[in-house]
N, CA, C and O atoms as a Tripos MOL2 file, in Angstrom:
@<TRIPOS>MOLECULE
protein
  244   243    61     0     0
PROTEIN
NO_CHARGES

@<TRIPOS>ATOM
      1 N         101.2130   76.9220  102.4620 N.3       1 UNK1
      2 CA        102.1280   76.2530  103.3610 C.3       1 UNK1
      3 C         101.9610   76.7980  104.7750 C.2       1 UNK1
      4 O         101.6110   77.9720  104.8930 O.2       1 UNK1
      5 N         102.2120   75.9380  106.0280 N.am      2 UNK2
      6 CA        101.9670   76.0490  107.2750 C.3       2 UNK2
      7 C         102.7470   77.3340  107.5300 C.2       2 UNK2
      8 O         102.2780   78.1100  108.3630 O.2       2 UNK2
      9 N         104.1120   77.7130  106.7860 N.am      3 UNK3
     10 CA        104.6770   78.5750  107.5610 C.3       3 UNK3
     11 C         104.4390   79.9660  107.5670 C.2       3 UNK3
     12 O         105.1640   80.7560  108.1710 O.2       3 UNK3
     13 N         102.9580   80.4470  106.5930 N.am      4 UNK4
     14 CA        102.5790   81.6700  106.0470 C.3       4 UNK4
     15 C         101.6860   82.3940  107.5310 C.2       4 UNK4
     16 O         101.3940   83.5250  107.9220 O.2       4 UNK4
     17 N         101.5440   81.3040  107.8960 N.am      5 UNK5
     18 CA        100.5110   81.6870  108.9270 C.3       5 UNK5
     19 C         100.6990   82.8330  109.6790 C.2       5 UNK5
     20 O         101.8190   82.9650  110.1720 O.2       5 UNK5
     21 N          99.7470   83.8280  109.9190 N.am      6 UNK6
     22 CA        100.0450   85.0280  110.5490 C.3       6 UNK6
     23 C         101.7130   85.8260  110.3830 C.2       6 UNK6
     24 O         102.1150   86.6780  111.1750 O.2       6 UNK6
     25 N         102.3500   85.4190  109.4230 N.am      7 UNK7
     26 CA        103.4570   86.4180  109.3020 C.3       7 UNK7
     27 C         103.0530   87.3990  108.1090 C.2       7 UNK7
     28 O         102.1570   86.9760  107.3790 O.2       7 UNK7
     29 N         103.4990   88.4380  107.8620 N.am      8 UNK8
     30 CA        103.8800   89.5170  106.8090 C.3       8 UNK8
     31 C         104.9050   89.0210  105.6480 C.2       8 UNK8
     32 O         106.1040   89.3010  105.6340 O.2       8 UNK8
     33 N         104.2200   88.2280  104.6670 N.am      9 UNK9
     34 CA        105.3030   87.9450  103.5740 C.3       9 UNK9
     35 C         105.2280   88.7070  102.4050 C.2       9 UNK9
     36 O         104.0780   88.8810  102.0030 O.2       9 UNK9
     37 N         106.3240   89.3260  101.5930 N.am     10 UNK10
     38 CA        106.3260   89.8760  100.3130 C.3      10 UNK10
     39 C         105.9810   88.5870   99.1070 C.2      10 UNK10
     40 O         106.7820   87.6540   99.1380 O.2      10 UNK10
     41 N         105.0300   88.5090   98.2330 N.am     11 UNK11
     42 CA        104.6570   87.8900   97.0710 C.3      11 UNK11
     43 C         104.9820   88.9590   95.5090 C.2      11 UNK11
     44 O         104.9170   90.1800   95.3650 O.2      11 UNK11
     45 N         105.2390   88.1550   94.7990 N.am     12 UNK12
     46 CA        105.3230   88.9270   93.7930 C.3      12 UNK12
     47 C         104.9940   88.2150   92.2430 C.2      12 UNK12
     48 O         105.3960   87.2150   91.6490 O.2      12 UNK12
     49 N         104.0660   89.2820   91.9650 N.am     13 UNK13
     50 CA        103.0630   89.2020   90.6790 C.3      13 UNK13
     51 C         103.1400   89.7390   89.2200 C.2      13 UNK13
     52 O         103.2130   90.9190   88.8770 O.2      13 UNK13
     53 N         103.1150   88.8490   88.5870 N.am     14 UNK14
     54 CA        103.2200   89.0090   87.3240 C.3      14 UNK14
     55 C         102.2120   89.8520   86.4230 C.2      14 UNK14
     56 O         101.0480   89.6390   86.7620 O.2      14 UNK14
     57 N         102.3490   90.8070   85.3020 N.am     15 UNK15
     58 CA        100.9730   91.4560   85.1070 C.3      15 UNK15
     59 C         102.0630   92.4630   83.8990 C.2      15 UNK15
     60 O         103.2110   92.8940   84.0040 O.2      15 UNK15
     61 N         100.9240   92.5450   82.6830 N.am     16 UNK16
     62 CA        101.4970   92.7910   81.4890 C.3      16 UNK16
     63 C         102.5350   93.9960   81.5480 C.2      16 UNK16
     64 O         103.0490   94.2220   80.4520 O.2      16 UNK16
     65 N         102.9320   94.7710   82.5280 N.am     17 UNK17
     66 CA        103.7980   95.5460   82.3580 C.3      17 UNK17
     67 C         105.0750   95.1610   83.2290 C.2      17 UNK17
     68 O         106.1140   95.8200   83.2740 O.2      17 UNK17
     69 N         104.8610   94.1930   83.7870 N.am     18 UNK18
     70 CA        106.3720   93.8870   84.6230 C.3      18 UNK18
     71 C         105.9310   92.8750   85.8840 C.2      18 UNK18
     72 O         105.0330   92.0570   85.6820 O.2      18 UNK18
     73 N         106.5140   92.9450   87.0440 N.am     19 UNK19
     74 CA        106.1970   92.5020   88.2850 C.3      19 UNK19
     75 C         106.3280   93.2910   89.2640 C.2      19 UNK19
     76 O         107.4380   93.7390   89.5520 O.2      19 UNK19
     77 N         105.2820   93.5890   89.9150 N.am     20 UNK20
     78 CA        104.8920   94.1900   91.3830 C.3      20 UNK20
     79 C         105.1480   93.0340   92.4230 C.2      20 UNK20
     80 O         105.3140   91.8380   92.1840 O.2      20 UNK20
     81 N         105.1360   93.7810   93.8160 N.am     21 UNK21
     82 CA        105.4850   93.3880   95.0740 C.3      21 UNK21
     83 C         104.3280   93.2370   95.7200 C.2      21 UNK21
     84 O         103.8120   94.3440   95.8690 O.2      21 UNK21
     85 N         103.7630   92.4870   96.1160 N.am     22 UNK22
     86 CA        102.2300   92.6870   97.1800 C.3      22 UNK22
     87 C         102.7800   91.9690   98.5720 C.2      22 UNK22
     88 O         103.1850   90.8080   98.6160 O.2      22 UNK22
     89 N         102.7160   92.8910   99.7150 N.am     23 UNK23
     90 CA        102.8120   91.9000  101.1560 C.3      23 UNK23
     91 C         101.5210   91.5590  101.1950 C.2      23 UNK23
     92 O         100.6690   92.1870  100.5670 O.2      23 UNK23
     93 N         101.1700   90.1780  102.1920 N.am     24 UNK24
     94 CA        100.2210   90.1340  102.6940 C.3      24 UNK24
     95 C         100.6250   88.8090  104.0380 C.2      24 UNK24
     96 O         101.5300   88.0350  104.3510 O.2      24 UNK24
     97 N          99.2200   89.2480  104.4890 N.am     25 UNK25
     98 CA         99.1760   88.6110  105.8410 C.3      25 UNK25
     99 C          98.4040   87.3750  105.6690 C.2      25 UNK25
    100 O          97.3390   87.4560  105.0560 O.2      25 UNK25
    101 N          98.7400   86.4000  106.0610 N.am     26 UNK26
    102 CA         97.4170   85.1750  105.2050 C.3      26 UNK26
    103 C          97.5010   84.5280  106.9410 C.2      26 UNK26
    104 O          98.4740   84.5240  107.6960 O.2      26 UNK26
    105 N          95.8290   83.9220  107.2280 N.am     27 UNK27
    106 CA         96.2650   83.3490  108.7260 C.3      27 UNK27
    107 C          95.0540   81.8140  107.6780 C.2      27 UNK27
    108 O          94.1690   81.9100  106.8280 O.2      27 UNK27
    109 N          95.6950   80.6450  108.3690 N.am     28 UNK28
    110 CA         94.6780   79.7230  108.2220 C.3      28 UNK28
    111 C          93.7030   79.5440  108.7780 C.2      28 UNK28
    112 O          93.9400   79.7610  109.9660 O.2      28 UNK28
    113 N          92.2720   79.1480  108.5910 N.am     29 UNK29
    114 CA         91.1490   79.1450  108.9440 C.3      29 UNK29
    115 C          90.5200   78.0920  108.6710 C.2      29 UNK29
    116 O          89.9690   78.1830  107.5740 O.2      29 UNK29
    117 N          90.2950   76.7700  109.3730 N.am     30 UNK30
    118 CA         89.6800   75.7390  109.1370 C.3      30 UNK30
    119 C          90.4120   75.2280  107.8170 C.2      30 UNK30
    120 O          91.6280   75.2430  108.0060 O.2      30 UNK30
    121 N          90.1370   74.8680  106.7890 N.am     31 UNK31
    122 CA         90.6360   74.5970  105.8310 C.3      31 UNK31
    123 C          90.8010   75.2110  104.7910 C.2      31 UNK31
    124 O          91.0290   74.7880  103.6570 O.2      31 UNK31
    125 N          90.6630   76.4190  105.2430 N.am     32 UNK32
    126 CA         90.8790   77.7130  103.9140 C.3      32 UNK32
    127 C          91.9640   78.5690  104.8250 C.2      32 UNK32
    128 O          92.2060   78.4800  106.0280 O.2      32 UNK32
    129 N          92.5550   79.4690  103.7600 N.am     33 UNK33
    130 CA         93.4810   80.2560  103.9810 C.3      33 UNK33
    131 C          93.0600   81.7220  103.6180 C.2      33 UNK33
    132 O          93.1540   82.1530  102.4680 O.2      33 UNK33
    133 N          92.5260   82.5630  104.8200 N.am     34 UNK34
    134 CA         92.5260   83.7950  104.7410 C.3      34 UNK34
    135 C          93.8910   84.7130  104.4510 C.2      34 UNK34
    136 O          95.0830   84.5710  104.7260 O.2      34 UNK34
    137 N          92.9650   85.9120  103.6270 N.am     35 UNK35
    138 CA         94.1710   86.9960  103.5750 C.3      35 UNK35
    139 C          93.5390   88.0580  104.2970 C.2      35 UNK35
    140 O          92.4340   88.4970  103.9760 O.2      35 UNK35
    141 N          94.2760   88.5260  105.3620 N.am     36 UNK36
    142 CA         93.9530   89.5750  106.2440 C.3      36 UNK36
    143 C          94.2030   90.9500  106.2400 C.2      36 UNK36
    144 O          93.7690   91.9170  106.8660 O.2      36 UNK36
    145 N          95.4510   90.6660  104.9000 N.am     37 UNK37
    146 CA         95.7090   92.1670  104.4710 C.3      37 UNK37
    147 C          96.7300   92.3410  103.6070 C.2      37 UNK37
    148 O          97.8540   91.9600  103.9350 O.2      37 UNK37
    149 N          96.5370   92.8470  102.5630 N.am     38 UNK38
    150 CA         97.7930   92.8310  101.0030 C.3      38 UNK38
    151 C          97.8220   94.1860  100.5930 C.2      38 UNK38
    152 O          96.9750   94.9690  100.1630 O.2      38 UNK38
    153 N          98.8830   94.2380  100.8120 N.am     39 UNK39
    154 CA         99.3760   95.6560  100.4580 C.3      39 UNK39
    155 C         100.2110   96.3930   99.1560 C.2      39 UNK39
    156 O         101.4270   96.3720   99.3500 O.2      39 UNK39
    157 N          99.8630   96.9510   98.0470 N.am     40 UNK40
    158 CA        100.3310   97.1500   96.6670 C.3      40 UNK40
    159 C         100.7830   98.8090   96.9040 C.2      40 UNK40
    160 O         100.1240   99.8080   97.1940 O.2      40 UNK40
    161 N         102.4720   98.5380   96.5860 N.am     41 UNK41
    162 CA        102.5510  100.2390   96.3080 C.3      41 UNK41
    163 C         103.0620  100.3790   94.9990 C.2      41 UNK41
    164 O         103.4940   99.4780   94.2810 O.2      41 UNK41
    165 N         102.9440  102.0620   94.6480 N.am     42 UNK42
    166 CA        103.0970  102.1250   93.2760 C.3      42 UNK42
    167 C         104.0570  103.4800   93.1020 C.2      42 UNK42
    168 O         103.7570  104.4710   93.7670 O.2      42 UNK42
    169 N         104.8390  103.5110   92.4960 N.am     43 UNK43
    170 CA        105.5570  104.9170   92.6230 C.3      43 UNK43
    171 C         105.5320  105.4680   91.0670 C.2      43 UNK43
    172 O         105.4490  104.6200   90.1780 O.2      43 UNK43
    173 N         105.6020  106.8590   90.7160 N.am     44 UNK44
    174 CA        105.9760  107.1020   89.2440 C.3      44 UNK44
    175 C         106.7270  108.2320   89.5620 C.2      44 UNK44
    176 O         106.2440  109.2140   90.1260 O.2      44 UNK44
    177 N         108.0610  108.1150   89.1700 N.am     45 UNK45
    178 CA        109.2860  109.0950   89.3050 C.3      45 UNK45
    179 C         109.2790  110.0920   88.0300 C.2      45 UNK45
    180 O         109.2560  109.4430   86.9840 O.2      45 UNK45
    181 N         109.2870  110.9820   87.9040 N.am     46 UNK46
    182 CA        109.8680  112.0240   87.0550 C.3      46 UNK46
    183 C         111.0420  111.6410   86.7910 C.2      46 UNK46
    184 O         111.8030  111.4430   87.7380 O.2      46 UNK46
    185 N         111.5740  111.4020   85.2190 N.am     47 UNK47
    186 CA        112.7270  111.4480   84.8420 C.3      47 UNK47
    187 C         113.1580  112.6920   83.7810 C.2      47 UNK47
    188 O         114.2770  112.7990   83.2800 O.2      47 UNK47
    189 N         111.9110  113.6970   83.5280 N.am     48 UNK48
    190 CA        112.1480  114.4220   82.4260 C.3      48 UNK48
    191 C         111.5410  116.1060   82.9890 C.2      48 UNK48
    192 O         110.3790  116.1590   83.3940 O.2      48 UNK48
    193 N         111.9880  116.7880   82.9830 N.am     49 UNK49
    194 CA        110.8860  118.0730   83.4640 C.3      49 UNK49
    195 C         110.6980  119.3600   82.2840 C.2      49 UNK49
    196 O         110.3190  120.5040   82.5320 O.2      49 UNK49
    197 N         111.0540  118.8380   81.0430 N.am     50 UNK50
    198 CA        110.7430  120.0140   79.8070 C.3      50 UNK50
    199 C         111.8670  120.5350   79.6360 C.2      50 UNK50
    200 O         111.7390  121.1380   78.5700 O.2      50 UNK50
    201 N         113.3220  120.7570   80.1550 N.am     51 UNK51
    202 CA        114.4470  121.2180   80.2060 C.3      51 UNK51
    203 C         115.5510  120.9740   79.9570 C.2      51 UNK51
    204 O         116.0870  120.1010   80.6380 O.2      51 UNK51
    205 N         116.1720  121.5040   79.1100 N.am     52 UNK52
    206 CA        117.0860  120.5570   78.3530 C.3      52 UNK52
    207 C         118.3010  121.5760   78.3560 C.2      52 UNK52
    208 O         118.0500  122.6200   77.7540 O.2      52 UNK52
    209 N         119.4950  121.4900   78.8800 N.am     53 UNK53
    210 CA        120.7800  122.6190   79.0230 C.3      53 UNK53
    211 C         121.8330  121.6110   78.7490 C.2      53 UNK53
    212 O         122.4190  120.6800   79.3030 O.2      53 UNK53
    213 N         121.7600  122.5990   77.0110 N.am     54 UNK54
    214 CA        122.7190  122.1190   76.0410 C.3      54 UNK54
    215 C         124.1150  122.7900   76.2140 C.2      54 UNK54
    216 O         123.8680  123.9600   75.9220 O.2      54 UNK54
    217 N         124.9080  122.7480   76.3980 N.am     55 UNK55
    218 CA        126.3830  123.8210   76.1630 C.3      55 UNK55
    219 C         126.5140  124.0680   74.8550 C.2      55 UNK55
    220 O         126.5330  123.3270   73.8720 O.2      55 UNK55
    221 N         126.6360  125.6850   75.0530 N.am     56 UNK56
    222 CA        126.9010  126.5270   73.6860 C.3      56 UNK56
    223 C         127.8910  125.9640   72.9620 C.2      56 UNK56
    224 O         127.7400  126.0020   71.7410 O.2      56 UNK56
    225 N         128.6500  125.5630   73.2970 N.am     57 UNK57
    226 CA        129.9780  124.6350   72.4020 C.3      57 UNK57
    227 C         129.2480  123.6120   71.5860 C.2      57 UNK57
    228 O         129.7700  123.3050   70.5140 O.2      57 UNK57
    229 N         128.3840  123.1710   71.8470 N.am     58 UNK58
    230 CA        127.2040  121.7590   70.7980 C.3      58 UNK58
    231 C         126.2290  122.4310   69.7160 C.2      58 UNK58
    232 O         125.9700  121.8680   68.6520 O.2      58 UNK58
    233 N         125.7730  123.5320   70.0340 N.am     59 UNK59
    234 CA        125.0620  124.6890   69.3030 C.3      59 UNK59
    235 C         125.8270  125.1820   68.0050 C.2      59 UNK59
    236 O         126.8660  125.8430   68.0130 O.2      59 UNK59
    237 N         125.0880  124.7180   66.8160 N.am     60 UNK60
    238 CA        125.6070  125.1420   65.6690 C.3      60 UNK60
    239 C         125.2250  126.1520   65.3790 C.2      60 UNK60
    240 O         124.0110  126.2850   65.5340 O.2      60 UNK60
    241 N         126.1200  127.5740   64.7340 N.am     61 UNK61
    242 CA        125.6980  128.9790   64.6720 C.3      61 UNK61
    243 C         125.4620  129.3990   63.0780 C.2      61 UNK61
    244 O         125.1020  130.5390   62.7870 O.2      61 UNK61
@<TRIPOS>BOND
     1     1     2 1
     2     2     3 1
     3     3     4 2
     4     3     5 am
     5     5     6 1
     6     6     7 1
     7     7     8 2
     8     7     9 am
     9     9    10 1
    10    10    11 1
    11    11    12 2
    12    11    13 am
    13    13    14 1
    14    14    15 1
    15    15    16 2
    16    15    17 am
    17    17    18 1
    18    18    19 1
    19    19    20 2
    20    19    21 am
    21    21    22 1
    22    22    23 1
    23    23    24 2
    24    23    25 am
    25    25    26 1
    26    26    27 1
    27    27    28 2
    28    27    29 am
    29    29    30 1
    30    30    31 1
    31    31    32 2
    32    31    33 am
    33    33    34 1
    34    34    35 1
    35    35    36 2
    36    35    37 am
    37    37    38 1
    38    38    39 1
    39    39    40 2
    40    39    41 am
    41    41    42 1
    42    42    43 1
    43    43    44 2
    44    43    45 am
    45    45    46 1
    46    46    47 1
    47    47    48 2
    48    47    49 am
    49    49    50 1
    50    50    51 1
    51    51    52 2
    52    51    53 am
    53    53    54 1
    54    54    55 1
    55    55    56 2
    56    55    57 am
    57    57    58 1
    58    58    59 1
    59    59    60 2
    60    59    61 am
    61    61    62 1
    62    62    63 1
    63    63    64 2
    64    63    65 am
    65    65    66 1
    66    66    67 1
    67    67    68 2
    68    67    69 am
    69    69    70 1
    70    70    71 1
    71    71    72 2
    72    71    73 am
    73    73    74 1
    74    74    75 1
    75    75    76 2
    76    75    77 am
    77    77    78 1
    78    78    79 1
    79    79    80 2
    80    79    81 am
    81    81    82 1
    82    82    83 1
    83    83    84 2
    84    83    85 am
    85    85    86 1
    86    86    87 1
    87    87    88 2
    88    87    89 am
    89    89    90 1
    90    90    91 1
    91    91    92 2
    92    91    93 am
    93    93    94 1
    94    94    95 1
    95    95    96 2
    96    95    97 am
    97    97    98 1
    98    98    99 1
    99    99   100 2
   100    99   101 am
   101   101   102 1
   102   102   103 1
   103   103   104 2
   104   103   105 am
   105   105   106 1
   106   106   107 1
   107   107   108 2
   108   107   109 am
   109   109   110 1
   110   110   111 1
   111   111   112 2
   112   111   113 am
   113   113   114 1
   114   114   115 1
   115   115   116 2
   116   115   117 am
   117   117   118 1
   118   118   119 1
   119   119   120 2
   120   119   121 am
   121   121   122 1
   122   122   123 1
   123   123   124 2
   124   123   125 am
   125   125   126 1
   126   126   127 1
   127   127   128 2
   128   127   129 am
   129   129   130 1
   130   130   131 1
   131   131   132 2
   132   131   133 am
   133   133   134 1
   134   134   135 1
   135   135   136 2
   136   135   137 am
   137   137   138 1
   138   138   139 1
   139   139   140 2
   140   139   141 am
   141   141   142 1
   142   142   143 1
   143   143   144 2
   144   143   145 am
   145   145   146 1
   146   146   147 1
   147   147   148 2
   148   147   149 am
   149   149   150 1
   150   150   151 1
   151   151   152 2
   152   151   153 am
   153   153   154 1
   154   154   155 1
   155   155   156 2
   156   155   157 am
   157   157   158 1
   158   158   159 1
   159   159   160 2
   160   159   161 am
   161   161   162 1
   162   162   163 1
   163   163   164 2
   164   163   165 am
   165   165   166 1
   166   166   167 1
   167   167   168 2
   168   167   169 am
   169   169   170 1
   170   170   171 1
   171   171   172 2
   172   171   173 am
   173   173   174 1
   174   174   175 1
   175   175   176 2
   176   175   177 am
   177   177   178 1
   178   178   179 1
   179   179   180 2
   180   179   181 am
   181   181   182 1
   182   182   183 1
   183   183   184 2
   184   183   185 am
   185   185   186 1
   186   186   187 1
   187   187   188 2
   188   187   189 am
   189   189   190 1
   190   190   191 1
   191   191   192 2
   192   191   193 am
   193   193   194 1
   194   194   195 1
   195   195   196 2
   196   195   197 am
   197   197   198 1
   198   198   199 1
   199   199   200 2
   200   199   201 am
   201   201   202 1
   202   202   203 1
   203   203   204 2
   204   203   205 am
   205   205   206 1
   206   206   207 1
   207   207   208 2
   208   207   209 am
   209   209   210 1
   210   210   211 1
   211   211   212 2
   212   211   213 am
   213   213   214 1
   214   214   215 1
   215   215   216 2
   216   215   217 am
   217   217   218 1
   218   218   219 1
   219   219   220 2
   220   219   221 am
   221   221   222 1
   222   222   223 1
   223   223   224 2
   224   223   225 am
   225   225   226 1
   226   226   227 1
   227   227   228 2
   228   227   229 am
   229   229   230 1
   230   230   231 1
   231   231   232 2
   232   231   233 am
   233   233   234 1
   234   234   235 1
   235   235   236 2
   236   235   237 am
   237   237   238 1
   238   238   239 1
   239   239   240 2
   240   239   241 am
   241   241   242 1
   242   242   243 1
   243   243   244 2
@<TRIPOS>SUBSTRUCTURE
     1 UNK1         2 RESIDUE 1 A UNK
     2 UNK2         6 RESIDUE 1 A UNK
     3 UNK3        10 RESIDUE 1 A UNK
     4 UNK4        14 RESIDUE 1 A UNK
     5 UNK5        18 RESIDUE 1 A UNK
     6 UNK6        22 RESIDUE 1 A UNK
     7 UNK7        26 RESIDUE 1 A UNK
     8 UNK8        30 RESIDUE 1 A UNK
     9 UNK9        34 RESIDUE 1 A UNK
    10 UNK10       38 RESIDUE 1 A UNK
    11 UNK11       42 RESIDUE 1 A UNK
    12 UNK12       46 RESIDUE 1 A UNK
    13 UNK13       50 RESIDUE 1 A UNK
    14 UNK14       54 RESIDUE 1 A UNK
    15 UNK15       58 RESIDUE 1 A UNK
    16 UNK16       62 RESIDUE 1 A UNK
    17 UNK17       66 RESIDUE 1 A UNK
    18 UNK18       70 RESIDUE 1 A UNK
    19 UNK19       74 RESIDUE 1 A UNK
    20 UNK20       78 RESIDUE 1 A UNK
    21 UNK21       82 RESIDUE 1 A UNK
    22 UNK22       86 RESIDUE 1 A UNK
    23 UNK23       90 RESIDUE 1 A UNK
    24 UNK24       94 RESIDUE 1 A UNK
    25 UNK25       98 RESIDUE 1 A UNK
    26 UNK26      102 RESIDUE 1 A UNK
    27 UNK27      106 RESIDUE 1 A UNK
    28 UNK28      110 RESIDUE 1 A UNK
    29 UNK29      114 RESIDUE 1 A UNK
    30 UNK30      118 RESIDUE 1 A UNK
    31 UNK31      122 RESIDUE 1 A UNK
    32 UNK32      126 RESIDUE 1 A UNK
    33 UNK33      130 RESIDUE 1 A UNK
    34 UNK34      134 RESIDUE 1 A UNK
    35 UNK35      138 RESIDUE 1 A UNK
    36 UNK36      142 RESIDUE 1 A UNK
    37 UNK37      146 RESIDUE 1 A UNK
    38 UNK38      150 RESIDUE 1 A UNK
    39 UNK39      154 RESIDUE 1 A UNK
    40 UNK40      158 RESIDUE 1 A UNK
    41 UNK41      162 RESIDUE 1 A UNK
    42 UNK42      166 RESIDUE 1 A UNK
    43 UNK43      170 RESIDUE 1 A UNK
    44 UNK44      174 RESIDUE 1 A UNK
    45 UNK45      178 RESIDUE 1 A UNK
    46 UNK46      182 RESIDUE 1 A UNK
    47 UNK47      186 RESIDUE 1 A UNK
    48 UNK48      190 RESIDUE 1 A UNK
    49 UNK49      194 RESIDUE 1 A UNK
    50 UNK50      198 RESIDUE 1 A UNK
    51 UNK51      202 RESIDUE 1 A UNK
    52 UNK52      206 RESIDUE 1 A UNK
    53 UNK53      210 RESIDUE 1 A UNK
    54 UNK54      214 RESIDUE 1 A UNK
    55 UNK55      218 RESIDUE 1 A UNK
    56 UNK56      222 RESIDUE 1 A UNK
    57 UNK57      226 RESIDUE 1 A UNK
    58 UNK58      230 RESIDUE 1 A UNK
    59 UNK59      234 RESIDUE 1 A UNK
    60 UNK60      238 RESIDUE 1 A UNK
    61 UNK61      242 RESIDUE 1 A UNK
């Protein structure tokens, strides 16, 4: 669509573990539509670090 032209739009892609975010820059070119630049980020958070602080009151003796 005409209105992609040279702006920064977020797209988002489907892919066997979920959906990612890709920006990209698309400018038209004669009758094709360049992409000038798509950008994929990826993060992996720690939710666990080996440590586990149980209260002695839960501890069977």
């Amino acid at each position: 669509k005409e209105e992609f032209i040279e702006k920064e739009r977020k797209i988002r892609i489907g892919h066997p573990s979920g959906i990612m975010e890709v920006k990209i820059n698309l400018r038209k070119q004669k009758n094709n539509w360049l992409v000038e630049k798509a950008v994929v980020g990826r993060t992996a958070r720690i939710i666990m670090d080996g440590i586990a602080y149980v209260p002695l009151s839960k501890l069977k003796r």
